[in-house]
Residue, then its C-alpha position, 0 to 999 in steps of 0.5 A: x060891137x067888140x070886132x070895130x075895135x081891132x082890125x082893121x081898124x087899128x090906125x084910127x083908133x090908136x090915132x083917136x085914142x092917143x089925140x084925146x089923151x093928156x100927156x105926162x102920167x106917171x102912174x097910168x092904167x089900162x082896165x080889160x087890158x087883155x094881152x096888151x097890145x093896145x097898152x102899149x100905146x098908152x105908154x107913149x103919153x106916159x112920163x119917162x119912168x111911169x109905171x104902167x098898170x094893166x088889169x084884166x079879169x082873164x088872167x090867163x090873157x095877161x102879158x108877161x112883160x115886165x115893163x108892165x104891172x099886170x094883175x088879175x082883177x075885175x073892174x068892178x072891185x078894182x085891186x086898187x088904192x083910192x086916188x093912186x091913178x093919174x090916167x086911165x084908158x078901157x078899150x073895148x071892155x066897158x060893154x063886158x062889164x057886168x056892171x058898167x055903173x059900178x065899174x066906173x064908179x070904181x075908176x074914179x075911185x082909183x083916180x087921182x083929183x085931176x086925172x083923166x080917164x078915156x073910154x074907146x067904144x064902138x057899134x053901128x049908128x043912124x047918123x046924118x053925115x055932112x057934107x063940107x066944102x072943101x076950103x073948110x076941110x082943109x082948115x081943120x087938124x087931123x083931130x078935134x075936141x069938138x062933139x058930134x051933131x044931132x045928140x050922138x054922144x049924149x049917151x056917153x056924156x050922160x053915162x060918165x057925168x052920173x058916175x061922177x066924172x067931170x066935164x065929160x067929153x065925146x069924140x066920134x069918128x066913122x070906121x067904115x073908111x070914109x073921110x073925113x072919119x071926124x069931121x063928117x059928124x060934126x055940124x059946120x057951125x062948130x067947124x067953123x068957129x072952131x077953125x076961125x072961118x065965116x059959116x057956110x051952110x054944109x049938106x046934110x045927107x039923109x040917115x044911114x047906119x054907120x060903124x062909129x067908134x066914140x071915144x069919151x074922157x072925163x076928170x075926177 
């Protein structure tokens, strides 16, 4: 569902994108780029200096900002050498690609051994929100690396270990503004010992559909 991930959304993207992202690339890539206005973003995780790559299949939407590369090309057959890429990011484009499989096989084709790449999607799920005590909320960072209950993220980790990627990992957050937006997906277990906190049982309300943005990454 493309419109979840612009406004009014925003915030919380940027903030879940840029939480998940190594810092310090020097040649970094945003694929289905449009007009860059989330590319900007990236550039603050980049090295000072970075050349910062934007790709989109629409060249008509590219910027004209010259301090990004911006080329016209479509992701799966990306105008790119092999292992030139220390970051990669798609927002809001793997849906539109007419063939995700191909087109993450060419992102990794691009990245360099050691490199990152992080995919921000989003749609409406069922899912089972916990409900934590509040001790254990006020624990916890305003992000964390831990993935959501009940198998939400399978799908994602699945998608980018079959191209080849590495560890693939998958942060989901609600976009509906209820908080706390991460949290309320995971299991209190996790919370829990990722927090250092005896474990306390959390309710778990019944199935609802819920607009819920993933973002995934992996390494090559």
């Amino acid at each position: 569902m493309i419109p979840l991930l612009h406004q009014p959304y925003l915030a919380r993207i940027r903030h879940a994108l840029l939480a998940a992202t190594p810092a310090g690339a020097r040649v970094a890539l945003d694929v289905g780029c449009g007009d860059g206005f989330k590319t900007e973003w990236l550039r603050e995780r980049c090295a000072t200096r970075a050349l910062l790559v934007g790709i989109d299949r629409d060249a008509a939407a590219l910027p004209a900002a010259p301090a990004l590369a911006a080329i016209a090309g479509a992701a799966e057959a990306l105008p790119l050498r092999d292992s030139c890429v220390d970051l990669i990011w798609c927002v809001a484009a793997l849906q539109l690609f007419a063939d995700r499989q191909r087109a993450l096989r060419e992102l990794w084709r691009v990245l360099r051994p050691g490199g990152t790449l992080l995919i921000a999607t989003a749609g409406e799920y069922w899912v089972r929100l916990r409900l934590h005590p509040p001790a254990l909320l006020a624990a916890l960072p305003p992000a964390l690396p831990l993935v959501p209950a009940d198998g939400l993220a399978d799908e994602w980790t699945r998608l980018l270990a079959g191209a080849g990627f590495a560890a693939p990992q998958t942060q989901a957050y609600l976009l509906d503004g209820a908080e706390p937006a991460q949290a309320a997906l995971i299991d209190s277990a996790d919370l829990a010992a990722y927090a250092g906190l005896p474990f306390v049982a959390s309710s778990i309300a019944d199935p609802d559909p819920r607009p819920v943005l993933f973002v995934v990454s992996g390494r090559k």
